[in-house]
N, C-alpha and C positions, 0 to 999 in steps of 0.2 A: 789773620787769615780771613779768607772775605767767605762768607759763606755760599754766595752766589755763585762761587767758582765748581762745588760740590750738588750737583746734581744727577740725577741717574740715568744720565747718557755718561760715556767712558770718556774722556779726554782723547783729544783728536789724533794722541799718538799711539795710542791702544786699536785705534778702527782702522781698515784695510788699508795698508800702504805698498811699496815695492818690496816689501822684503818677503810679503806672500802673493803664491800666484793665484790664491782664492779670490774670489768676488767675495764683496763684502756682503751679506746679507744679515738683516735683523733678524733677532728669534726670533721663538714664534709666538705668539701672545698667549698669555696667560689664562689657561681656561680654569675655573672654580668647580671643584669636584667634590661636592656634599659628603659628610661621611658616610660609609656606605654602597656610596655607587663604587662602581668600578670604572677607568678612564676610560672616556669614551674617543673615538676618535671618528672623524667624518663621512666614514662611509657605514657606521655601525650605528643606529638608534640607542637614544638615552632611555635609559629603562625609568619606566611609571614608579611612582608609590615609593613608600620609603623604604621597604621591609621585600624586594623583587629580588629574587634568587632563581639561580638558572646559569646553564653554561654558557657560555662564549658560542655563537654558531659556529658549525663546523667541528668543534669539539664533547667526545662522547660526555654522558650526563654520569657520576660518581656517585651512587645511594653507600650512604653509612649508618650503620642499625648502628643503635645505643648498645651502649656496654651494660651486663648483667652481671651483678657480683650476687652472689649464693652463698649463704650464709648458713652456715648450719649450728642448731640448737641442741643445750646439752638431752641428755637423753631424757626421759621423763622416770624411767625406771634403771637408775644407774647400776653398771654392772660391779660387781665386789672387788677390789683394786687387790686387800690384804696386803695393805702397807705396813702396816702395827705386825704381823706376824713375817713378814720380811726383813722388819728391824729387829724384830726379837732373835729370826733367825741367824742375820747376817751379825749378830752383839753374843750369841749366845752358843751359839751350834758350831756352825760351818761359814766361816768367813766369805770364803771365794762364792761360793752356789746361796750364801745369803745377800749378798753383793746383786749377783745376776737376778734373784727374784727379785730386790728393790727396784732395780730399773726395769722390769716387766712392770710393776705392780705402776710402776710412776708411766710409763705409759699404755697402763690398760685405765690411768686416772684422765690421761690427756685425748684419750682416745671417747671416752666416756663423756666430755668435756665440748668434745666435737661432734660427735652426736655420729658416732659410727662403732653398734653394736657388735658387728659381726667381729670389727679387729678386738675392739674390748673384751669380747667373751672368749676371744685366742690369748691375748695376755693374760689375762686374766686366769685359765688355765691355767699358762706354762708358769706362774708365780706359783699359783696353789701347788701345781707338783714339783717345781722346788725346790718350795718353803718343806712338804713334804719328806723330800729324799734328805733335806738338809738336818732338820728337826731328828729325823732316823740315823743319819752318821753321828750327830752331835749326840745322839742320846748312847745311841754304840760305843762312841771314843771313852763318854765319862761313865760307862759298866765297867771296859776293859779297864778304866783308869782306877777304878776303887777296886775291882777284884786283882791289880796286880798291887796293886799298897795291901791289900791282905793278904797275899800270899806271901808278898816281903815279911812284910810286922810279922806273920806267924809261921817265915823259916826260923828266926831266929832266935 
């Protein structure tokens, strides 16, 4: 292969002949667009300077404010979760109403965590009362449970 023959014009049966009704014309040359700029084209000026931002004439100008992320910190004076007395309750008492204060108490912890007292001091309640009412049925079940074993043991 002769290398002469490859060059960057196309072979002469590639360039305009009868089989198209186009005129043949060459592209169009090559213009070198720095990074950064945007293409210019000949009736629009090459913008100055490296770092030139700005619309396109004729097209409105787009302001975009930065993005703010807000981050909130835990509390400085955490609110009381009463996790330990939610497991004692939900282990010891009243399963289902110890159950329910565990997941208050876990989140008046997450709440207390994100640094938003007013939800914390709600959970945080509705655990305390009820760990509460649970701690009072559980203590109710096992009176009734020992005074009816003596009442059994001493019909007999």
């Amino acid at each position: 292969m002769d290398p002469s023959q490859f060059s960057s014009q196309p072979p002469e049966a590639y360039k305009s002949s009868g089989k198209s009704g186009m005129p043949a014309a060459p592209p169009p040359a090559y213009q070198h667009n720095p990074a950064g700029y945007p293409p210019s084209f000949l009736n629009q000026p090459v913008p100055q300077g490296p770092y030139t931002q700005g619309p396109y004439p004729g097209q409105p100008a787009v302001t975009v404010q930065p993005a703010v992320f807000v981050t909130a910190a835990p509390l400085a004076n955490p609110v009381p979760d009463y996790l330990a007395y939610s497991i004692f309750t939900m282990l010891c008492c009243c399963l289902p109403l110890g159950i329910a204060a565990l997941i208050y108490s876990i989140f008046t912890r997450d709440a207390n965590n994100s640094g938003q007292r007013e939800l914390a001091e709600k959970n945080s309640k509705t655990a305390r009362t009820l760990n509460h009412v649970a701690l009072g049925i559980g203590l109710v079940v096992i009176v009734v449970i020992i005074i009816s074993q003596i009442v059994i043991r001493t019909a007999r």
